[in-house]
FIKEDREN-935684 format. One line per 3 residues: number of its first residue (from 1); their letters; for each residue y, z, x of C-alpha. Coordinates in Angstrom, 1 decimal. Example, Ala and Ser with C-alpha at 12.3 -4.5 7.8 and 13.67 -1.06 7.14 Angstrom:
BEGIN
1> as> -4.5 7.8 12.3; -1.1 7.1 13.7 $
//
This chain:
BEGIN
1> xxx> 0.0 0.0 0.0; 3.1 -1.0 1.6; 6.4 0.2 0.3 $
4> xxx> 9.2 -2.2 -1.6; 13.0 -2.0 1.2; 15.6 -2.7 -0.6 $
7> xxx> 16.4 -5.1 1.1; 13.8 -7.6 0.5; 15.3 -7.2 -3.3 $
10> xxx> 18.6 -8.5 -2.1; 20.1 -11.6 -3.2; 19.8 -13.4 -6.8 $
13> xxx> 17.4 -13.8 -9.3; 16.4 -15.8 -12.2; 15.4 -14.0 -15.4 $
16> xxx> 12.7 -15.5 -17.4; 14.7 -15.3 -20.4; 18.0 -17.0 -18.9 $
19> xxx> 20.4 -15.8 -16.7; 20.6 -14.9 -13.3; 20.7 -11.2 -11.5 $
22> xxx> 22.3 -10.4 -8.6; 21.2 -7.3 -6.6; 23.1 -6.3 -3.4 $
25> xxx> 22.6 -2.7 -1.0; 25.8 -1.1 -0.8; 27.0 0.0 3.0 $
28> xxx> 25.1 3.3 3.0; 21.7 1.6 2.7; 21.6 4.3 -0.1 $
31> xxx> 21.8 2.4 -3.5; 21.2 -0.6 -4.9; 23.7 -2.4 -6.9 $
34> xxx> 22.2 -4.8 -10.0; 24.4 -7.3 -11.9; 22.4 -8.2 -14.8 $
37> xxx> 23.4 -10.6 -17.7; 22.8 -8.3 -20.6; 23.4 -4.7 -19.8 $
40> xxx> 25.8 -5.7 -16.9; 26.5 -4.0 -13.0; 24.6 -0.8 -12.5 $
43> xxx> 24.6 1.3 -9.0; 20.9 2.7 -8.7; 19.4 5.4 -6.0 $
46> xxx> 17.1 3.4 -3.7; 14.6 6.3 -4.2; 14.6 5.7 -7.9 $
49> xxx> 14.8 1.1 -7.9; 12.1 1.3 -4.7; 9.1 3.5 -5.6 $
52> xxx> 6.4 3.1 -2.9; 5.0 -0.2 -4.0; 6.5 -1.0 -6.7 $
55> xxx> 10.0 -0.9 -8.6; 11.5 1.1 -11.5; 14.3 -0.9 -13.6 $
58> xxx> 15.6 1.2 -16.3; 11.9 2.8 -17.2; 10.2 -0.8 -16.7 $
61> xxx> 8.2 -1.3 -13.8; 7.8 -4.3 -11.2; 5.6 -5.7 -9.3 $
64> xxx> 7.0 -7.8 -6.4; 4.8 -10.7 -5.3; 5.9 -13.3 -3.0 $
67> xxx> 9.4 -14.9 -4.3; 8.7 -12.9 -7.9; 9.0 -9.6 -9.5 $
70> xxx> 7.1 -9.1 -12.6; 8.5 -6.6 -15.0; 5.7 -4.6 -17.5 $
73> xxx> 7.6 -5.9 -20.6; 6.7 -9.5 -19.4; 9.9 -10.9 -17.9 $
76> xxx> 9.8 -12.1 -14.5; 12.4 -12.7 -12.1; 12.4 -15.5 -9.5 $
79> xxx> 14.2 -15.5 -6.5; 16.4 -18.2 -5.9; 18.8 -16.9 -2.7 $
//
């Protein structure tokens, strides 16, 4: 079990159902910042987004595989930069 950086998160997103996300690591190394396009810019812990091999979004949890993350509610986001 290897666990999720942060930064291997970083960069933009495709969501399944339209839309693109945007997730950056502020300065500290200490948070992750999310733009999404329905519940807009949150600033998360990385101990809470980055939980040993997977990641926690709100409750939902993720999978990342590759260029992918799958969410547990069925969306998916693709990594386009």
């Amino acid at each position: 079990m290897s666990t999720i950086s942060p930064y291997t998160t970083q960069g933009k997103w495709s969501h399944s159902s339209g839309g693109e996300i945007d997730i950056s690591v502020d300065s500290s190394g200490q948070s992750v910042i999310i733009n999404h396009p329905t519940v807009g810019k949150q600033t998360l812990e990385v101990r809470k987004f980055c939980q040993g091999d997977g990641l926690d979004y709100f409750g939902f949890k993720g999978k990342m595989d590759g260029n992918k993350i799958t969410w547990n509610n069925g969306i998916v986001w693709t990594k386009l930069s």
